[in-house]
N, C-alpha and C positions, 0 to 999 in steps of 0.2 A: 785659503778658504776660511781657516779659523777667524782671520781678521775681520771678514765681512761680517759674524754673529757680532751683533751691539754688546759689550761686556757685562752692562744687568744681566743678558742671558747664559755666559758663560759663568757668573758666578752662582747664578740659581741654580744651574746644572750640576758644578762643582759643590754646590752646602747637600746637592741628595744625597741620600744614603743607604744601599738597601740592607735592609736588617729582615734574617728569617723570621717567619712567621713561628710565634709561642703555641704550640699544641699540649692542649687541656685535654684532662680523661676524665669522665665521672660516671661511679658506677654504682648502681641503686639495683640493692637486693634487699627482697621485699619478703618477711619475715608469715610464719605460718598465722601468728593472729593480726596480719596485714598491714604492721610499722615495716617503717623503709629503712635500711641503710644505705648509708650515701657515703662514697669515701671518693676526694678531691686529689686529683694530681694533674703536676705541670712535669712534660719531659725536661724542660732545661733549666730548669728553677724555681723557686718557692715565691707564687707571685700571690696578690691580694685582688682578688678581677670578680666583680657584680657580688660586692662585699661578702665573697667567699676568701676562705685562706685556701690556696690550693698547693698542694705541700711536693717537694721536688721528690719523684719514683723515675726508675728508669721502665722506661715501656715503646712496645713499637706494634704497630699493626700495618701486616702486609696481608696484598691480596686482595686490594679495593679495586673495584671500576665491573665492568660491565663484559659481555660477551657481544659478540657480534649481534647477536640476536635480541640483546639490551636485557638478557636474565641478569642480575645482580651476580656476583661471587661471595663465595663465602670466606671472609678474609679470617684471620687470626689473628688473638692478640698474646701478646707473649708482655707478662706483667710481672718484676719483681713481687717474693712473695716474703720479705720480712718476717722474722720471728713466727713464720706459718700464719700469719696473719689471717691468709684466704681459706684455711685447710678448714678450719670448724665450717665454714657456710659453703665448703663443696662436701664436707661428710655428712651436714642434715641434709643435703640435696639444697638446699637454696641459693645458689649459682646456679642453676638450670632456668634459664628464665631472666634471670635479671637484664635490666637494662643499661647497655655501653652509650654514653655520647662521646664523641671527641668534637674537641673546639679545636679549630684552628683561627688566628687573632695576629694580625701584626701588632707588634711594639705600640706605633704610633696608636692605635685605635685601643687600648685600655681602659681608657679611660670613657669612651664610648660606647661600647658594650658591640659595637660590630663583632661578626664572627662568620664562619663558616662552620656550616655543623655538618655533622654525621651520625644517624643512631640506629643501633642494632640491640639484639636482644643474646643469649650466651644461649646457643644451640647445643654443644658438646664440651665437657671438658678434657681437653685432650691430654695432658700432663699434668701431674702436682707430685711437686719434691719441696724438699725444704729451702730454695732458693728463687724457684719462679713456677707461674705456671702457665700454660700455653692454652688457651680458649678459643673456639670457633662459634665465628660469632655468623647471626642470619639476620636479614631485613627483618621488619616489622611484618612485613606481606606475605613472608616465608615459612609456614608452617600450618599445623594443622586445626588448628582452631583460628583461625584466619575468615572473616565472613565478609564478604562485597554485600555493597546496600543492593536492595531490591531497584527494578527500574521497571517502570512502565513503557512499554511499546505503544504509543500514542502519537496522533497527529498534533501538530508539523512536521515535530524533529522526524517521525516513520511515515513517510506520508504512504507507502501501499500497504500498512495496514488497516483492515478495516474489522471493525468489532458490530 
């Protein structure tokens, strides 16, 4: 069987490569007179991606995906915590709120800016010691100050209403 593939195709086959995908964290807490900090990590290395430096932390967030019923979950992120890095901005209360993205990016597309994103906001902080802390994080749609646009009930899209 193998001899019947034409050998351009068996050596294009053979130069692939699959390389995991680089997952990016950035996390922008937004200060009481309304300046942003933003602090940049890469789980498996200290890359240079949409001319940020994004500096190597170990982190993981489990607890992504959906419910049968397609409600969101509320995952957690568990973030090396450096020199108490985090502890000043969870003891004025400003990690309550902030904003998580994660980027996921293969290797080859760096240079392209593709990515898969995901972003949430930090609902609960569930641990802090002097080594990591553990955060629960919620959709954007997930909370109480959450408002849907107004919609009008109007014809076509309603057609048995009538005004």
């Amino acid at each position: 069987m193998n001899q019947q593939i034409p050998q351009i195709y068996r050596d294009n086959a053979a130069a692939l490569s699959h390389a995991e995908p680089l997952t990016f964290l950035k996390i922008q807490i937004t200060a009481p007179d309304n300046s942003v900090v933003t602090f940049r990590y890469c789980a498996q290395k200290s890359v240079n991606w949409q001319s940020q430096t994004w500096g190597l932390a170990p982190f993981s967030i489990t607890g992504e995906g959906e419910r049968a019923g397609g409600e969101q979950l509320r995952p957690r992120l568990v973030l090396a915590n450096p020199e108490s890095l985090f502890s000043y901005y969870i003891s004025e209360g400003w990690m309550d709120g902030a904003r998580i993205s994660k980027y996921e990016v293969h290797p080859d597309d760096l240079a392209s800016g593709q990515s898969s994103m995901s972003v949430w906001y930090v609902s609960q902080v569930e641990e802090l010691n002097a080594i990591a802390i553990s955060l629960q994080l919620s959709t954007l749609s997930d909370g109480n100050s959450f408002k849907l646009p107004g919609r009008r009930f109007i014809q076509p899209e309603f057609g048995l209403v009538r005004l």
